[in-house]
N, C-alpha and C positions, 0 to 999 in steps of 0.2 A: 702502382697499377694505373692503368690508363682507364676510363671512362668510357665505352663506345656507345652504350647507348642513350637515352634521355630516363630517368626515372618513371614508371608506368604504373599506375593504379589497375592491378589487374581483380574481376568478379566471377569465379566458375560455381558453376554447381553441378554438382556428380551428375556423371552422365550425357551431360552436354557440351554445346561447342567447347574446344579446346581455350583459352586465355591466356594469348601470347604478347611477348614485348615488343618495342620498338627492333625494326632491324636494324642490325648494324653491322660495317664492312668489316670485315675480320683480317687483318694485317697479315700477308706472309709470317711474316718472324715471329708471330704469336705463338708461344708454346701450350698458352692455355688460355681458356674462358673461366672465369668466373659468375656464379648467378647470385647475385646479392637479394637477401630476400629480409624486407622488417615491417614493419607496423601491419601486424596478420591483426584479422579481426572474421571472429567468426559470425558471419550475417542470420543463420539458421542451421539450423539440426544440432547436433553431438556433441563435437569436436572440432578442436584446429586441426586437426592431419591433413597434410596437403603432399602431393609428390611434384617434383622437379625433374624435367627435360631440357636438352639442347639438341637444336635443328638446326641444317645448315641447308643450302639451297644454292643457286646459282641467280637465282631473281628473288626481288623480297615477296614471296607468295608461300603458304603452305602446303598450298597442291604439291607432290612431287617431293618436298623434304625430306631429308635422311636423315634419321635421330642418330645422336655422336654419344654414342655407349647406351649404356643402360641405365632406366630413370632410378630416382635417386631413392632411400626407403623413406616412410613417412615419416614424415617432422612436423613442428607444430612451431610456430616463431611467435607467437602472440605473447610480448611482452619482451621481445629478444630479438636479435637478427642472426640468422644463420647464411653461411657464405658455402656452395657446392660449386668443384671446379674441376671441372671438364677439359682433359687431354684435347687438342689440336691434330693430331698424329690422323694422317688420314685424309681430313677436311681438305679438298682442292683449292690451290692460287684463288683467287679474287672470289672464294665464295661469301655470303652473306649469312648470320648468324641468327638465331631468335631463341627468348627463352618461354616456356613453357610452364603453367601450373595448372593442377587437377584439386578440386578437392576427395582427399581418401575414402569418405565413408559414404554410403549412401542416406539421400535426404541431406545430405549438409551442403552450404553454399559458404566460400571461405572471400576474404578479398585478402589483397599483400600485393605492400611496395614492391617490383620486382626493376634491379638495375644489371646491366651487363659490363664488366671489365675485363680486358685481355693482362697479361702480365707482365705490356712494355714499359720501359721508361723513358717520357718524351723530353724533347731539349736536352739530348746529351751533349751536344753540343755548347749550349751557353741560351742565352737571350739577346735581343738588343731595339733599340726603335725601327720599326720599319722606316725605307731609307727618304719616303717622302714626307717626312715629319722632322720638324725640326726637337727641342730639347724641352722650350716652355711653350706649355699651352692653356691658356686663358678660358674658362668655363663660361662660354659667351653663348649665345641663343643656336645658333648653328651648332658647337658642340655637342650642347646639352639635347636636344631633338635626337644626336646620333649617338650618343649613352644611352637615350632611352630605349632604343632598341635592345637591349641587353637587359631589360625589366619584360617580363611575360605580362600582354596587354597594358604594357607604360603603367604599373604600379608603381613607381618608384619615379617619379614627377615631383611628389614633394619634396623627394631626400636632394635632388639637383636642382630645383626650384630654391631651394633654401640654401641652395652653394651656391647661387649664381653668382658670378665676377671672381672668384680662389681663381689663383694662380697653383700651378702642377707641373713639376720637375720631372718631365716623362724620361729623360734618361738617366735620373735614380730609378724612375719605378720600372721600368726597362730590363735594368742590369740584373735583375735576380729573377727567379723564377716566377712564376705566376701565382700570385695569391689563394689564397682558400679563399671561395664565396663565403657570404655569410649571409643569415636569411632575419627576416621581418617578421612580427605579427601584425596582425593586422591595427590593433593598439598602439605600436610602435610607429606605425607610417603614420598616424592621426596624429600624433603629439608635434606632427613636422607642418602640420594645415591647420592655419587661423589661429586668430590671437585668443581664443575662448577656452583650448584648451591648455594641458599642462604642459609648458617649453621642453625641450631635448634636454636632458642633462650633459654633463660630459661623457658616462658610459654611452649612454645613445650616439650620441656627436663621435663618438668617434668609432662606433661600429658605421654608422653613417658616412665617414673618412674612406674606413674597409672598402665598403662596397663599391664607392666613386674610385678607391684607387685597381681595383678588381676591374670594373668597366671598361677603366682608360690602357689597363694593360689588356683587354679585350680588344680593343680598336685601335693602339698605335705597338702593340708591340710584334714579337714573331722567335719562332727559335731561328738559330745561327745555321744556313744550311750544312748540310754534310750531316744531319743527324740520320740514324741510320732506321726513324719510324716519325713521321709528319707527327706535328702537336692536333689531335681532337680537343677542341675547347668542350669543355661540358655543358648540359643544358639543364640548367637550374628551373623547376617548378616552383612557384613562391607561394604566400597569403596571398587572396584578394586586396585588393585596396579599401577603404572603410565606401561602406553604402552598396556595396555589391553582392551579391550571391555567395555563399559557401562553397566550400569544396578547392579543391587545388584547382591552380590553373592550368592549363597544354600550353607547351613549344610555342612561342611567335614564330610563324610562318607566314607568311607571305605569298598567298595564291591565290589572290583574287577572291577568296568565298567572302570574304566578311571586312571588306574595305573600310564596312565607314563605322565597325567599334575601332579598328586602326588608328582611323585620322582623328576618331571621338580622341583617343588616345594624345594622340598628336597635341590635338586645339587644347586640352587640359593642359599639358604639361605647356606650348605656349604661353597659355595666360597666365598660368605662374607665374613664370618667367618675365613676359612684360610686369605684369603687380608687380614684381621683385627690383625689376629694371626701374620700373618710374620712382619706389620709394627710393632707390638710389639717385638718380637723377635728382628728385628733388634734397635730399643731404646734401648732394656736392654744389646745389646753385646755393643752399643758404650758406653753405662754408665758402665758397666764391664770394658771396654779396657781404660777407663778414668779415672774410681773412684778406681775401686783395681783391678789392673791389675797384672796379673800371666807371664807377660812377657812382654818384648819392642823391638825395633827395635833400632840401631844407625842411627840419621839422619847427620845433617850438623854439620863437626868439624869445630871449632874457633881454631886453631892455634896459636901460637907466643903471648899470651897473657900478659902484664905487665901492669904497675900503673893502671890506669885507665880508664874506659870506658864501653859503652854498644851495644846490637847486636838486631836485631826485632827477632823475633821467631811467631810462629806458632803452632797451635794444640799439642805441646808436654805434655807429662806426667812426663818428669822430667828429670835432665841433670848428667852426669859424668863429672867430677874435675881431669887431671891428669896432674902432675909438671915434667917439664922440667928441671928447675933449682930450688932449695931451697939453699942457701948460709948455709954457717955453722953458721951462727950467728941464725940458726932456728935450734938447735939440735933437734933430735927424742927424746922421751921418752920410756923407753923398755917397750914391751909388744905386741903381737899380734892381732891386727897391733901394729905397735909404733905409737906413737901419737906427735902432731904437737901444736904448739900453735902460732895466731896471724899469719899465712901463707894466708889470704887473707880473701875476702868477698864474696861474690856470693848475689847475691839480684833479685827478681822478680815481675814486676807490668805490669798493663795496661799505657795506655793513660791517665788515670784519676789519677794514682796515685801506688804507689811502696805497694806490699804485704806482704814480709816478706824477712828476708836475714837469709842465712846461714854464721858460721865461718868451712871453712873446717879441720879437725883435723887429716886426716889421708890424706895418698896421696897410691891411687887413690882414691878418695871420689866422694860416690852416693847422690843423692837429689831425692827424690822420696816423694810422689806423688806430682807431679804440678798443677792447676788448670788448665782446658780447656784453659779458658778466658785468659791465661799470653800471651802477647805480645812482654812484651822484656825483658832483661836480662842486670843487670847492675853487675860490678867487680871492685873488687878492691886489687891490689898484691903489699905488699910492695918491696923495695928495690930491686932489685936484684931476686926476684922473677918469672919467667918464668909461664903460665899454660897454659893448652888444654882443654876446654870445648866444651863436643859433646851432642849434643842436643839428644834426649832419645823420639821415637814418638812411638804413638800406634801400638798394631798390626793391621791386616786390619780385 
């Protein structure tokens, strides 16, 4: 079934105005409506009995409506959902649709989810990327603003605030049909904001996955033309976001009445995004300034160095060798530098265990790069041997 209209919280009380759904275009090739009706809740009086209607119209107004058969007898869905489906037979080209609830008895006031579906099946054709999209796309600040839009009032700011930088195979997620949404509590989007509370697990993380890849095939995908009924995306109602009002949310719509919870919207899921953005940023400058570093600092010089022994160290990225005394029984070798042979050892481990040694062969001699994790620094200068090793740390 196809989806026409948005999900609607509908409230009657016998007697009074009618409580109708969202409209929605009713396709030629529709052989039938269906009225989805669940989460009934009886507000006051009796009972759940409610009756069910379909109106069809030419404008979305109910002045003028023509009811499409006769309403339906009374039901009661409280604790169940019931589905009534209404023949097309009749209804004119391009007219519009609405569904309708009463509550049955007198004195009673009912409420119920009411949704409208026709009986097409959309993308019979196939799927694929819309054609000004390329295959990978990068979850960058400009994307993630235009996902948000497919969250009602940018709830869902943490769940791409907390993916920002994933990479996405949109012509995998392209080639097959359109995901099932999947919905939040409101407990669930908290666990995705601030370090205070309890982190996503993996089932979270990856209903979290669901959704981001639901959005992207929202925005970059399309059915293959020639299908014989257009794709209606659906319009998901969610939880609030934590700190807000109760009750479900309405359709993001875009009409000017209420601009700036929009952009409120907006500037939230932003500043995630940067937050998100600078702890990244600052990772890859200490993985830069550690792993292949464009420059160092000199920190603490070891002085007066001979025979044997070792010093703790700290955060460095790598240490300078310069000799003090070389006895003539180490001549140079010529060449630029000259070279040295057997003038000592330099070695570097943890607590757990030594990582690697250098033999220095030039004087002054670099050792670069060091492992973050080195703690200490062991040497060894034969005879007569003098050296100065100055500890080499990041820049800031």
């Amino acid at each position: 079934m196809g989806q026409i209209t948005a999900t609607t919280r509908l409230t009657q009380t016998h007697g009074g105005p009618p409580a109708l759904s969202d409209w929605g275009i009713l396709d030629p090739a529709a052989a039938s409506v269906t009225l989805h009706f669940a989460n009934s809740h009886l507000d006051a009086g009796t009972n759940g009995a409610m009756v069910a209607r379909l109106y069809y119209n030419s404008v979305a107004t109910f002045s003028g409506a023509t009811e499409q058969g006769a309403q339906t007898t009374p039901f009661d869905c409280i604790g169940t959902t019931i589905d009534f489906v209404f023949s097309t037979s009749g209804i004119p080209p391009g007219s519009l649709v609405v569904g309708f609830m009463g509550s049955n008895t007198p004195g009673n006031t009912n409420s119920v989810d009411l949704t409208l579906f026709d009986d097409l099946a959309y993308c019979a054709y196939g799927t694929r990327v819309q054609s000004q999209y390329g295959n990978i796309v990068t979850l960058d600040p400009p994307l993630l603003l235009a996902l948000l839009a497919f969250s009602v009032d940018g709830w869902a700011w943490p769940l791409l605030a907390f993916a920002a930088g994933r990479t996405f195979d949109i012509g995998t997620i392209c080639a097959v049909a359109k995901p099932a949404p999947v919905y939040f509590t409101a407990a669930e989007i908290d666990r995705f904001v601030g370090a205070n509370t309890q982190p996503p697990d993996q089932a979270l993380l990856d209903k979290q996955n669901a959704w981001i890849r639901w959005a992207l095939w929202s925005h970059f995908c399309e059915c293959v033309p020639g299908s014989p009924t257009p794709y209606t995306p659906p319009v998901i109602v969610l939880p609030r976001p934590p700190g807000t009002s109760t009750g479900p949310l309405q359709p993001f719509v875009c009409d000017n009445t209420d601009l700036c919870t929009q952009f409120q919207s907006v500037l939230l899921a932003l500043d995630a995004v940067l937050q998100r953005l600078d702890r990244i940023d600052g990772t890859v400058t200490l993985i830069q300034r550690q792993g292949v570093p464009f420059g160092y600092l000199a920190g603490t010089v070891h002085a007066g160095l001979f025979d044997q022994g070792e010093f703790t160290v700290a955060d460095i990225i790598g240490l300078a060798i310069a000799y003090t005394s070389l006895p003539a029984l180490y001549p140079p070798h010529p060449g630029d530098p000259p070279t040295y042979h057997q003038i000592g050892k330099v070695s570097v481990g943890t607590a757990e265990g030594w990582e690697r040694s250098w033999m220095p062969t030039h004087d002054p001699y670099l050792i670069l790069p060091v492992s973050g994790a080195v703690t200490r620094v062991g040497y060894f200068f034969p005879s007569g041997v003098i050296a100065t090793i100055t500890e080499l740390v990041r820049e800031p």
